[in-house]
C-alpha positions as CSV (number, residue, x, y, z in Angstrom):
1,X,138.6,156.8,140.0
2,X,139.6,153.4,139.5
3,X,137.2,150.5,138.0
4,X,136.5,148.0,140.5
5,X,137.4,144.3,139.8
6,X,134.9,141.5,139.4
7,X,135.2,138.0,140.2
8,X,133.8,135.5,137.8
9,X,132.0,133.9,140.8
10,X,130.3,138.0,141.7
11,X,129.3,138.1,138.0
12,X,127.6,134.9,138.2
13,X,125.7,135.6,140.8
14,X,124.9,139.3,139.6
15,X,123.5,137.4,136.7
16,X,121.6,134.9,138.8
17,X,120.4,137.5,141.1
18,X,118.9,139.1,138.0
19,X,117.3,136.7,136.2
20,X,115.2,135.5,139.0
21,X,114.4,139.2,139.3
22,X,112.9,139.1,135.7
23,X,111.5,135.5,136.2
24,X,113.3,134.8,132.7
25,X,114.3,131.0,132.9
26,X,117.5,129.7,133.5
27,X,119.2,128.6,129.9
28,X,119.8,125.2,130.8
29,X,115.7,125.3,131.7
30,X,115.1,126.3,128.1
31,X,117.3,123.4,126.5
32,X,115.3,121.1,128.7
33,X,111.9,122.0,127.3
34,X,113.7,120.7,123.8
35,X,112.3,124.3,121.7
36,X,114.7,124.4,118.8
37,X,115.1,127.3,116.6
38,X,112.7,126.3,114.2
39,X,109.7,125.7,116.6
40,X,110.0,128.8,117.7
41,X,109.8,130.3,114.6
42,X,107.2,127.9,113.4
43,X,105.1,128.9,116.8
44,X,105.6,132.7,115.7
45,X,104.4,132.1,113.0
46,X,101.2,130.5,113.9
47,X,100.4,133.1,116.4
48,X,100.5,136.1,113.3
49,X,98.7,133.8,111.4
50,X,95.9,133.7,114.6
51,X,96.4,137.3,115.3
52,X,96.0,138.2,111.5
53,X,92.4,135.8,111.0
54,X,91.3,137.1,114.0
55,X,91.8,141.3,113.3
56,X,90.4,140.1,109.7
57,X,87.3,138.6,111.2
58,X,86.7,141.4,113.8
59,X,86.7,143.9,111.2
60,X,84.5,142.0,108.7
61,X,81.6,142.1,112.3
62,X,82.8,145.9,112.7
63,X,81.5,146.3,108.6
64,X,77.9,144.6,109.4
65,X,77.3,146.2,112.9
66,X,78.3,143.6,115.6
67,X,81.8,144.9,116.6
68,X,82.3,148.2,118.1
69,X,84.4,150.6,116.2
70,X,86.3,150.2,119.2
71,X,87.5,146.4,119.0
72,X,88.1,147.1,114.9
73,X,90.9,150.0,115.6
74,X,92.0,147.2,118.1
75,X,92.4,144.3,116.1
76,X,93.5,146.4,113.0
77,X,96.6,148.2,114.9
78,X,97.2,144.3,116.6
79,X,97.1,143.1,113.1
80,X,99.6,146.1,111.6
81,X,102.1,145.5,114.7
82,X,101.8,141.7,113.7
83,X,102.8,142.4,110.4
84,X,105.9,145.0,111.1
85,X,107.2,142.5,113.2
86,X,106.8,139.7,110.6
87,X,108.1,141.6,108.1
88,X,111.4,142.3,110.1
89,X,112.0,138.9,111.2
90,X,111.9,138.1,107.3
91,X,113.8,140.4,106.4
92,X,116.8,139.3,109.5
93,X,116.4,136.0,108.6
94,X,117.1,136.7,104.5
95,X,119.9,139.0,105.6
96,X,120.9,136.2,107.8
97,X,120.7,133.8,105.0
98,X,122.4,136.3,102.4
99,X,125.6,136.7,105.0
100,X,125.7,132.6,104.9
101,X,125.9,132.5,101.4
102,X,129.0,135.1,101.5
103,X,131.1,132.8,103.7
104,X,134.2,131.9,101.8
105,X,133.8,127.4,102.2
């Protein structure tokens, strides 16, 4: 069976076709919004920062009786996937940083 042969023009619009399917935005739309690298770890950031105060205060109502044992196995396993996440973006970005530093200048 032979492999069919794509154009660069069917590719693009394969491509198009499925990114309007997702509703992911266009990478040109991205650039426009002006979200470097850095903001979006910086906003990352902030939201584990929310997620952790928040899991931390909902378990500290759960210990005096006005949070269902419920909403505290909630915000605690939000708060442990918060922090395996964290923890694996630091450690991509120090292997990342560790990789830069091997590059012969």
């Amino acid at each position: 069976m032979s492999d069919p042969v794509l154009s660069n023009a069917a590719i693009r619009g394969a491509y198009g076709a499925a990114r309007n399917l997702s509703g992911a935005p266009a990478a040109h739309e991205s650039e426009k919004a002006g979200q470097s690298f850095g903001d979006m770890l910086k906003s990352a950031a902030e939201e584990a920062v929310q997620t952790m105060r928040s899991a931390d205060s909902t378990a500290q109502a759960g210990l005096v009786g006005k949070a269902s044992t419920q909403q505290v196995v909630e915000a605690t396993m939000a708060m442990e996937s918060t922090v395996k996440v964290t923890v694996a973006m630091r450690d991509k970005l120090v292997e990342a940083y560790q990789e830069i530093m091997r590059m012969p200048i």
